[in-house]
N, C-alpha and C positions, 0 to 999 in steps of 0.2 A: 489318392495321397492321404496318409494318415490324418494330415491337417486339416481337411475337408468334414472331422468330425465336430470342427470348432463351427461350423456355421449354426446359425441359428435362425429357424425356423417361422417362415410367415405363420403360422400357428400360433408359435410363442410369442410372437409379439404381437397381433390379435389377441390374446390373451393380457397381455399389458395393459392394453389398449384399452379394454373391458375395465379392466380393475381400475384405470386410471377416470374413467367416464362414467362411473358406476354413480349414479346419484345418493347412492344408499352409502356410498362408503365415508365414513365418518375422517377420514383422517383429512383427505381432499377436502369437502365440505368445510371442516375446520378452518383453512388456511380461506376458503373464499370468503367466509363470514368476516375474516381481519380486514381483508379487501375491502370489504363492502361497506365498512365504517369510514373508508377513506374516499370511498366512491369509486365512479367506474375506472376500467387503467386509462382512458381517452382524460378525464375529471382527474385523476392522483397525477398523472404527468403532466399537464396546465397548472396545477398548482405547483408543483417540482420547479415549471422554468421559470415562473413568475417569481416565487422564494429564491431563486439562485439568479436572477438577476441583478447585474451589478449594482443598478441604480436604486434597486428595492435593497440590498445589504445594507450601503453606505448611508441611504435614509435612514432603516432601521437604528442604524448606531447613530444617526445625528439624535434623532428623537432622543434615545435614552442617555444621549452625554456624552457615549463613549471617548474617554480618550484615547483610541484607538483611530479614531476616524485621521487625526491630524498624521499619525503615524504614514495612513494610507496614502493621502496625499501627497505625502512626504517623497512616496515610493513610487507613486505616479509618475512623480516629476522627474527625481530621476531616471525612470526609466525613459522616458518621454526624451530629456538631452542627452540620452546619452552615454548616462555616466557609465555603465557597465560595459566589463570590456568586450569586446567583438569576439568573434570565434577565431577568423585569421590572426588578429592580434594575441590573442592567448599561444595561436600556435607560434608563431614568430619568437614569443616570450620564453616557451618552451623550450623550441628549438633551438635558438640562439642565431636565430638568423631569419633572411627571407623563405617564407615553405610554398611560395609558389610553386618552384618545381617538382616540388613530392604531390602526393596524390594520398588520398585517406580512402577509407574501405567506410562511403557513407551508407552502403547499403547491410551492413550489418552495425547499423550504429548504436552504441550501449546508454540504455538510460540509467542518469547518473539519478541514485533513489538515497535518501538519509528517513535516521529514524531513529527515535520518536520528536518529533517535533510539539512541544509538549506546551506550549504557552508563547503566547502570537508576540509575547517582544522581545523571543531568542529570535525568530525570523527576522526583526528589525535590525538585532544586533550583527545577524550571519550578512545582511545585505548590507550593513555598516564600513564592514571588515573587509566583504569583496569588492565592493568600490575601493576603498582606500587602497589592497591590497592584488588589487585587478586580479581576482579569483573569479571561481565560478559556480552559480548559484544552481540548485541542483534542480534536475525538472522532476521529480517525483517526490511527495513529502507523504511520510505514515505519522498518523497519529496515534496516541495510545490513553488519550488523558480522559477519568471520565465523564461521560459527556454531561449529567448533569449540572456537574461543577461548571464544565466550559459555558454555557447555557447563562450559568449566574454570574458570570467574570465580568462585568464591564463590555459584554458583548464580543470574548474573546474565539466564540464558532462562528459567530459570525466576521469579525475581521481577517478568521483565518479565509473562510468561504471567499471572501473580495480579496485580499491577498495571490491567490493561486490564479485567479484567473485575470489580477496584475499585471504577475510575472508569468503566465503562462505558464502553468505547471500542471502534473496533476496529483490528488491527492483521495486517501484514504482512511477514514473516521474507523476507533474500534467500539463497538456499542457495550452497551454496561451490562445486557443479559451473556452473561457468561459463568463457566465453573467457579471464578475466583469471586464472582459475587457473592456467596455467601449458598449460591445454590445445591454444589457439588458437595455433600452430606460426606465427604471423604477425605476432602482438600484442605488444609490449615498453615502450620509452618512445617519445618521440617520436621518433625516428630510425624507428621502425615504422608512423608514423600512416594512411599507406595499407593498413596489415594492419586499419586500424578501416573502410574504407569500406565491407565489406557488414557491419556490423553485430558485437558483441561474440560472438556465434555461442557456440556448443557444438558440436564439430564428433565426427563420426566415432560414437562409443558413449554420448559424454557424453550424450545426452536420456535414453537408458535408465537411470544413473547418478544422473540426475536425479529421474526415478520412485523409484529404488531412496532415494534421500536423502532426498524427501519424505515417504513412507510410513514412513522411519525417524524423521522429526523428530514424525509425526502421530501415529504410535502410544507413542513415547516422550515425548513434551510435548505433546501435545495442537494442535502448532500445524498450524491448520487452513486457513492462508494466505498464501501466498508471492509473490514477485515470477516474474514469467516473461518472458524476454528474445529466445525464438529459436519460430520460426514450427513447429519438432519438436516441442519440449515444451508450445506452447501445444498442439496437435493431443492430445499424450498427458495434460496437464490432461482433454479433454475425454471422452476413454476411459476415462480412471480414476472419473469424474464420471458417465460413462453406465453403469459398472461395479456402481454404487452405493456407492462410496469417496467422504465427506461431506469431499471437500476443495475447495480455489478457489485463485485466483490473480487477481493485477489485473499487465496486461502493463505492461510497463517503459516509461517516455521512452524509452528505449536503442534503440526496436524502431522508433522514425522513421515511426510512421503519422502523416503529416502533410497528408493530402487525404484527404474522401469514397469514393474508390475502393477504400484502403488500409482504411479502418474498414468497408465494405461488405464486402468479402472477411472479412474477421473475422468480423464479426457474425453473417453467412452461417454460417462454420459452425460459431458458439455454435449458430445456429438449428439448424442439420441433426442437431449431436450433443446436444440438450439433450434431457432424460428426459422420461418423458411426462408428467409434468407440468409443462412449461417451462424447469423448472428450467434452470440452466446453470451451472459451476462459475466463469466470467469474471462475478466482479464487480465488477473494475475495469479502468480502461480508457484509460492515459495516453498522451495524444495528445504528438506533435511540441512542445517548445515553440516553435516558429515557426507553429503554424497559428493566424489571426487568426477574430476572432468570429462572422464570416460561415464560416466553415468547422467552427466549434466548434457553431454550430445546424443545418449541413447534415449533420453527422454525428448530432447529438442528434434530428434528426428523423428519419434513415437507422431509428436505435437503436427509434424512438419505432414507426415502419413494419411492424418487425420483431417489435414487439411485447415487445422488451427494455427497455423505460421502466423500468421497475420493480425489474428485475435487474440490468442492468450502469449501473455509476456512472462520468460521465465526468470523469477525473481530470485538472486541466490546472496546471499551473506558474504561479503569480502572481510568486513568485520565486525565483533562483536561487543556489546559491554564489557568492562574486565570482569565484574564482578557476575555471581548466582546466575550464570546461564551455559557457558562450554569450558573447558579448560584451555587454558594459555598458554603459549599465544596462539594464536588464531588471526589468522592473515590468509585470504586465498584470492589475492588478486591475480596469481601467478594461473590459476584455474581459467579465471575470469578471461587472461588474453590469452590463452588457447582457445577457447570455447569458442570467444566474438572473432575470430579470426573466420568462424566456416559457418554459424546459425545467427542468424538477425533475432530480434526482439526481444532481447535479453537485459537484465537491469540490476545493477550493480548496488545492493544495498547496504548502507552504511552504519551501522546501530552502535558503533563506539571508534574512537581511536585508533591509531595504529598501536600496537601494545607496547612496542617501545616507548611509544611517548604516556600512555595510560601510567606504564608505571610508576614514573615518575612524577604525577599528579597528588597531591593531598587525600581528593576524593576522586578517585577513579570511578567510571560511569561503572553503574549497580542496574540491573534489568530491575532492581526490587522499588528502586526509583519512580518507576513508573506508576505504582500503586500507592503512592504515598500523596492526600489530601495537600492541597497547596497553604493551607491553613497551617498544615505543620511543618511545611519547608520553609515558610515566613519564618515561624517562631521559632525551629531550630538555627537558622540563620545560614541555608543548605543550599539558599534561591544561587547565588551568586557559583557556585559549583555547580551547580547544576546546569547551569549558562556557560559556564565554561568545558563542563563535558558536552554539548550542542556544540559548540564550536571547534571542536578536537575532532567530531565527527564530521564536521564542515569539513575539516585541514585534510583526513583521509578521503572524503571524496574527490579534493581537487588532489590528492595525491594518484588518486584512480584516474581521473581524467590526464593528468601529466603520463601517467605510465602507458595508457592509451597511444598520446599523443605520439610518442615517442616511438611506439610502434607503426604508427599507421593505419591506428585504428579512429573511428570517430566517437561520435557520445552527445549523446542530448540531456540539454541546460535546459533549463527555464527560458523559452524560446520565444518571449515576450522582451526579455533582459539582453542577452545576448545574442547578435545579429549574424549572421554568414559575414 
């Protein structure tokens, strides 16, 4: 068969194999010197759980004052009585009646993901709103703020860190070595926008930079999951992860995998470099928002072939900011319950409003938002819109979870907050 000319040769991959083992080879070497600052991967992940221990967070923020700490409590407790609603109860609410006798599709259940979760006392306010308003609190949160602002807040990476693992959630840090830092000799405002057609890059040293900043956020905070936006650091994700360093990554929208061919090349080599026991540190996996349904189940089946069903989660956009990122409106939840009807591990991510409601907002959510110092959102006086576009993007995800519900489908919460 023709097709038999696609295999590849124990040869050439003895050959890999070489170049990857080669001691002489500088670029490897490179990445293990970063390591080696951090100590061994047995020494980087002891210090990982110890930082990411609850009891080590909440200390850290008593010591330094935070009043963040009291917020935490706050959230303990109710979660502790109670207060958030049930999951039968939400369906009931939904439904408008008893749903004992229906039946949900828990095995392809969708996780309910928002984003950017950008400053730890919009998360107070969303869990404010879903009690009062017996909503529901989403189980996956991205962040996008940079981190070493968050670092100086009042301890706000750290109350996010004890937050998530509160409610049961989980979450992902974006780190500051990136194209828009200042590194990308191309990228500016829009008089630059051609410096954006291959991608927001890390050009030159930044991947290694990269390594060196995760392993400094993983052993210092515990955070054990980032965003990754360039085709170098996805590679050294997977090195660091075959290294035996208990870290991950779920790849950006940014990286424009928006066909089957783009998510086979990926997946390929979670496969190649994944540990022996499957593991893989990609487990998450945001496609293009322009690739339609029909391309979101030939990739989920590409994933499902490869025997990644289980590990990498395929993240796609229901909605968007209004402003600086797709054209409007943009809605594709309709995608989303075709999809979760036939492939599991899929996640529903929410980064703005429904459009109808964005545009009739003052300041409709802006993706340029995200890049804006908090120092300037103060003194423009932007804080309070800003917290009100985070909750607009609360109000669509529980509109995703109702449209779920309604079909038959399920969806995971924040599984700490709300109970079966």
């Amino acid at each position: 068969m023709l097709s038999e000319m696609f295999r590849v040769s124990q040869e050439t991959l003895e050959e890999i194999n070489r170049f990857m083992l080669d001691r002489g080879n500088p670029d490897v070497q490179a990445l293990l010197r970063i390591v080696a600052k951090y100590g061994t991967p047995e020494e980087i992940n002891a210090k990982a759980r110890e930082a990411r221990c609850l009891s080590s967070l909440m200390g850290r923020l008593e010591r330094m004052g935070s009043p963040y700490l009291d917020n935490l409590k706050w959230l303990e407790s109710e979660r502790d009585k109670g207060a958030f609603i049930p999951i039968s109860e939400y369906r009931k609410k939904v439904l408008g009646g008893d749903p004992a006798g229906r039946t949900f599709s828990e095995s392809t259940s969708v996780t309910l993901e928002i984003s950017a979760l950008q400053y730890f006392p919009f998360l107070v306010a969303e869990a404010e709103q879903a009690i009062d308003r017996k909503e529901i609190m989403p189980g996956r949160y991205i962040r996008v703020r940079k981190m070493k602002e968050q670092e100086r807040d009042q301890g706000d990476i750290l109350a996010v860190a004890a937050a998530m693992q509160i409610v049961g959630a989980s979450y992902a840090e974006t780190l500051d070595t990136k194209g828009t830092d200042g590194s990308n000799v191309h990228l500016g405002g829009p008089e630059t926008i051609t410096g954006y057609f291959g991608g927001i890059g890390q050009p030159n040293e930044h991947p290694l930079a990269w390594a060196d900043e995760l392993l400094y956020y993983y052993t210092n905070y515990g955070i054990n999951e980032v965003l990754n936006i360039n085709p170098g650091t996805v590679l050294l994700g997977y090195l660091l992860h075959r290294l035996g360093i208990d870290i991950g990554f779920k790849i950006s929208v940014f990286m424009g995998n928006d066909n089957p061919y783009a998510v086979l090349w990926t997946l390929m080599m979670a496969r190649l470099f994944a540990r022996e026991d499957g593991s893989t540190p990609l487990v998450g996996f945001n496609l293009s928002n322009s690739v339609d349904a029909p391309t979101l189940m030939a990739c989920a089946d590409i994933r499902r072939r490869l025997g990644l069903e289980d590990k990498v989660r395929i993240e796609h956009h229901i909605t968007e900011t209004y402003r600086s990122i797709v054209r409007q409106p943009y809605n594709r939840r309709a995608d989303l319950l075709e999809v979760a009807r036939v492939y599991p591990n899929i996640s529903a991510k929410h980064e703005g409003g429904d459009p109808e409601i964005e545009q009739t907002l003052a300041h409709p959510s802006d993706i340029l938002d995200y890049f804006r110092d908090k120092a300037e959102v103060l003194a423009s006086g932007d804080m309070d819109n800003l917290k009100t576009n985070y909750l607009k993007k609360h109000e669509a995800t529980n509109k995703t979870a109702e449209e779920l519900t309604k079909a038959g489908l399920s969806f995971i919460a924040a599984q700490r907050l709300h109970v079966r």
